[in-house]
Structure formats: C-alpha cells, structure tokens
N, C-alpha and C positions, 0 to 999 in steps of 0.2 A: 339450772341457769348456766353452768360452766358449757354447757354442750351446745347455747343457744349463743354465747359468745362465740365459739368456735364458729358455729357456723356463719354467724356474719361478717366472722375475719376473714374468713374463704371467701364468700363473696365479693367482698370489700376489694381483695386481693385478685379477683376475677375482673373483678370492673378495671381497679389500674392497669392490669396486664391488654385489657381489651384498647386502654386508654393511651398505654404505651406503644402498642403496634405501631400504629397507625404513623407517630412521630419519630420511629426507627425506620421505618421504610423511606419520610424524608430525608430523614438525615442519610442516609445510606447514597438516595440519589443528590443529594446537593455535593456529597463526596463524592460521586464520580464524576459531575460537572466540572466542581473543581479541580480533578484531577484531570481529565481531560482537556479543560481549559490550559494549566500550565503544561501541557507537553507541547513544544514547539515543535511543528513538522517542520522536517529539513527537507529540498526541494530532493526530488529523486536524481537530477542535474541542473546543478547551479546557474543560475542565469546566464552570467558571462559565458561558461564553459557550454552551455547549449546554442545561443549567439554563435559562438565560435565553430562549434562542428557545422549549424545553419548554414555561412557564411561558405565555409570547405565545400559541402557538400550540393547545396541548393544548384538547381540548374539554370534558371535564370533572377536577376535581382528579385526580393523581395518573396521570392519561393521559400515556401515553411513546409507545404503540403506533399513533396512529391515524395515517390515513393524514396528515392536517393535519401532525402534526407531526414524521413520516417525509420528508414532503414537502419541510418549512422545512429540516430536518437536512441533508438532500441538498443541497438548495442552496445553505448552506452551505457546505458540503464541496466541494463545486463552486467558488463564487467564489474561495475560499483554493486549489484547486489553477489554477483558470483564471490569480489573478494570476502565481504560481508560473510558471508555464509561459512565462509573457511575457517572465519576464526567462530563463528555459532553455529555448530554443524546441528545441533536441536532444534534450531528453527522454522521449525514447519511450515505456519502461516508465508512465512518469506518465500521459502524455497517453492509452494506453489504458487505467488506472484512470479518467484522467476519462470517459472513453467508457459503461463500463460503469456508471460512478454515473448519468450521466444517462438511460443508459436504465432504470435500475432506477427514479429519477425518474418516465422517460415509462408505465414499465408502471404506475407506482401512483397517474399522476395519471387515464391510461385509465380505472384502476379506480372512482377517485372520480366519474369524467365517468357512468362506465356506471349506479353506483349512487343518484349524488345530484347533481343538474348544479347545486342550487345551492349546495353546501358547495365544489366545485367552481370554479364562477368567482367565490367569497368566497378560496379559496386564490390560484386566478391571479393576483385582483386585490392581493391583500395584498405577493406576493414579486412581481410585475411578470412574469409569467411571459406568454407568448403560443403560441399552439398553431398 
C-alpha cells in the first residue's frame, strides 16, 4: 500500500508541475510587458534641439528632408550617442547603432559629394566633418 501512495504522489505532483508551467510562462511575459511598458524612451534628439539644427540647416522654409539637414540630424545623433559610450564603453548593442548612423551619414554625405561638391564642403565645413 505504502508504494501505491507513492506513486500517486508522483503523479499528483506531475499534473501540478504540468499545471504550473503553463502559468509561469504568463507571468514571465506579463513581467516583461510591464517592464517594458515602464521604460520611458527618451528621444535620440529632443524636439526643440532637432527644430533647431532643422531651422540652421534646412535649405529652404519648411525643408526636413534634405540631405543638409539629414546630415546635421545624424551628427547629432552621433555625438549624444559617442558621449554615451564613453562613460559605457560595454555597450555593444549602442555602439552598433552608432555604427550604422554613421554610415547611413557616410552614404548621404557620398550622395551630396556626387551631386553638388559645393553644398557638400559648405556641410563638412559647418559640422567639422573630414573625409
């Protein structure tokens, strides 16, 4: 009889385990929800201070797109992650976004060199860039 208890404890003890999975894997994901939900993204350049380089750099009123001001935007985005990195030099995931901002930089300064050399070295000269 002892041996027949055992084994339905073991079982009993298999169902709850079967029974508990299922409600650790929610819990699990309702904690990353909610931890994800409270991390506030901070903008990569703050409203005003992107307004502001816009305003510098755009070529004529109400210009967002050009390359000028694609340009100043990135390098931006660039120095605020560059200081970033100095005081978290571990940060890997960061440091290959900044990789990819500044070649997306280098392909749209290519672009400006190829189409207009001198809106071109008026860009490099304004942000101090060098090629």
């Amino acid at each position: 009889m002892a041996t027949k208890a055992k084994k339905t404890e073991k079982t009993e003890s298999k169902v709850e385990k079967k029974a508990v999975k299922p409600v650790k894997k929610e819990v699990k994901k309702a904690v990353k929800t909610v931890k994800a939900a409270s991390k506030v993204e901070e903008a990569p350049v703050p409203s005003e201070e992107k307004a502001q380089i816009i305003a510098e750099y755009q070529v004529k009123a109400g210009d967002t797109g050009s390359p000028e001001v694609q340009i100043a935007l990135l390098t931006a985005r660039i120095e605020k992650l560059a200081s970033h990195l100095k005081t978290n030099n571990k940060d890997n995931h960061s440091r290959r976004g900044l990789l990819g901002i500044i070649s997306k930089r280098r392909r749209l300064l290519n672009y400006l060199e190829t189409k207009e050399k001198t809106r071109f070295k008026e860009i490099s000269k304004k942000l101090g860039l060098t090629k």
